[in-house]
N, C-alpha and C positions, 0 to 999 in steps of 0.2 A: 688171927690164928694162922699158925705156919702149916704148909704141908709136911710131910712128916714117914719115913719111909715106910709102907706099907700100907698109910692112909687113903681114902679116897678110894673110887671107881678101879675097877682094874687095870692091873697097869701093863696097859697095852699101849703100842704107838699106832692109834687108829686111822690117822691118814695114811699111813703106807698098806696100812693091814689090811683096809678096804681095796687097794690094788694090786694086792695078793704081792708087796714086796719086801722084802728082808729088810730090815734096819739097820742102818749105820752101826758102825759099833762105839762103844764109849759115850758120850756126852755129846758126839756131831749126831748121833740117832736125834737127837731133839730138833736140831738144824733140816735133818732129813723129813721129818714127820712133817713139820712147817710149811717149806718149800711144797709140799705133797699136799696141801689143802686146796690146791688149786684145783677146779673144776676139769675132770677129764675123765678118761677111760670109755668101754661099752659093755652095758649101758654105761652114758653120763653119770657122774654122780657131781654133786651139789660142792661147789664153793663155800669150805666149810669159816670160811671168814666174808659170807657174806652178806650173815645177819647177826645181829647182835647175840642173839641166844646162844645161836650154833659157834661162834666167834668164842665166845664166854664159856661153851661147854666145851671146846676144843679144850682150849689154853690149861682149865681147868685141869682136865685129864695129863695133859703133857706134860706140865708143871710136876704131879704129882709122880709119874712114868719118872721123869728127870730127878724128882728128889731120891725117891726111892730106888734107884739103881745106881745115881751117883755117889747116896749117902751124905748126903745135901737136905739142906732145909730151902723151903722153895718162899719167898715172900707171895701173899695173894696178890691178885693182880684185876682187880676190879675194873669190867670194863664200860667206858661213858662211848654213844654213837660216834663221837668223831676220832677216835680213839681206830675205828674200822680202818680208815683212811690210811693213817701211819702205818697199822700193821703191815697192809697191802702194799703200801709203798716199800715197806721191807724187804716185803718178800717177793719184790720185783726186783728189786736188788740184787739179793741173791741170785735168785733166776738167772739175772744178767751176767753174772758170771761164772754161771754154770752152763748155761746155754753152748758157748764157744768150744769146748773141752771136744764135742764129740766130731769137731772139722777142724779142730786145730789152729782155729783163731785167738788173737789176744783178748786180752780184755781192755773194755774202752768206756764202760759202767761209773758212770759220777759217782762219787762218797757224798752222800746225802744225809743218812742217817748218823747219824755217832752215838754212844755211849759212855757212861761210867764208870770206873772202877776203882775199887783200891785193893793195894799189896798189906798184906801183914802177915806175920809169921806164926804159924803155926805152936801146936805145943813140942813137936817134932823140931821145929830149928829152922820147917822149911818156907820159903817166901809161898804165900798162896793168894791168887788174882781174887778178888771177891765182886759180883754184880752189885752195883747201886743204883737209887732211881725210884721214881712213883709211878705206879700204873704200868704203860705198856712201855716208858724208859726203861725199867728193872725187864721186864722181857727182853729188849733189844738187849740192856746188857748184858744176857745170862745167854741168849745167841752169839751175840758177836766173840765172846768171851770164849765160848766154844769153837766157833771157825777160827779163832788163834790158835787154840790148842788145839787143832787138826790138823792147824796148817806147818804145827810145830812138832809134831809126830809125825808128819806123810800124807796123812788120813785124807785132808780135802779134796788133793790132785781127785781121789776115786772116788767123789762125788759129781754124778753127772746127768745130763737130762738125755733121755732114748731120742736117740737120731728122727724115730719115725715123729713124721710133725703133725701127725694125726693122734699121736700122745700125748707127750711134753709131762711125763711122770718122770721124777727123778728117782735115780737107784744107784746104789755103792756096789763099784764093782771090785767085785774080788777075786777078778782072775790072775793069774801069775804075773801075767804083763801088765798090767789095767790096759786091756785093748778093746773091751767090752764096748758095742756103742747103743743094745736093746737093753731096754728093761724086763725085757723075757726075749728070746728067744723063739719060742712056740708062739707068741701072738703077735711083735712085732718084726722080730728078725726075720722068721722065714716067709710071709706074705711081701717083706718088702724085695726078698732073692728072687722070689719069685717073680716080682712084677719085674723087676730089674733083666731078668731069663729069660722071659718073653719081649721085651725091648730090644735084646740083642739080635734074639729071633727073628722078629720084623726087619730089623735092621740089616740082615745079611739076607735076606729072602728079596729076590731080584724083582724087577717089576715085570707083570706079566704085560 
């Protein structure tokens, strides 16, 4: 059975929601949520890819989030334990080059993972990219699929991980310049001005 839009649990993007952050816009929000299951914040919260259950109720969810706001049918994606591995390797990937964006390094990230797809035309006239694949392939492809179409709008550059390394949550910024380098501002920007304030302080205060 397919997901189905307005199917399923509600459709929230619950790895960013639990970090208290706004989601990507379009179809890279699914890209965003993903990357965001990584274990962080304070409190910590849980590594939501890393156990099978939480793995499986994630996907579930996002899947369903993705069908219903893209207007899209989502294929199930039934997950087996070694299945964990790929994911995470994924979504180390990603990471990897998302990481660089907030010091203005390249990117240097091996292509590891790949995907499937195919073109076919709509009833509109227009060519449209389609994910293919069994299991957590049809995932990677209905991700990667998306960071093309982001990367083909604008959208990816403003996808980025908070400078503070006591983070490492990723957030779309949507300031005028994308110059943004917190994921908040009030919990990571200004403790890190701060510490940064007092350094200079030190620094210019003479030796007694």
């Amino acid at each position: 059975m397919e997901h189905k839009p307005g199917e399923g649990s509600a459709m929230t993007w619950s790895a960013c929601a639990r970090y208290e952050i706004a989601p990507a816009p379009a179809g890279l929000a699914l890209v965003h949520d993903f990357v965001n299951t990584i274990s962080t914040g304070r409190p910590r919260e849980i590594d939501l890819l890393g156990s099978l259950s939480d793995a499986q109720a994630w996907l579930d969810r996002a899947l369903a989030t993705w069908a219903a706001r893209s207007g899209q049918s989502a294929a199930p994606v039934p997950l087996a334990a070694h299945d964990l591995e790929e994911l995470v390797g994924l979504r180390s990937e990603l990471l990897q080059l998302l990481e660089p964006r907030v010091g203005g390094g390249g990117y240097d990230a091996p292509a590891v993972h790949v995907a499937a797809a195919a073109i076919r035309l709509d009833r509109g006239g227009h060519a449209v990219l389609e994910p293919r694949g069994q299991g957590w392939r049809y995932f990677a492809a209905v991700v990667l699929l998306e960071v093309f179409l982001a990367q083909q709008a604008g959208a990816w550059r403003r996808l980025k991980v908070c400078r503070n390394a006591r983070c490492g949550a990723t957030f779309y910024d949507s300031s005028r310049n994308n110059s943004a380098v917190w994921h908040s501002a009030k919990l990571c920007g200004n403790p890190a001005n701060l510490r940064a304030h007092r350094a200079r302080q030190r620094a210019r205060t003479p030796e007694s």
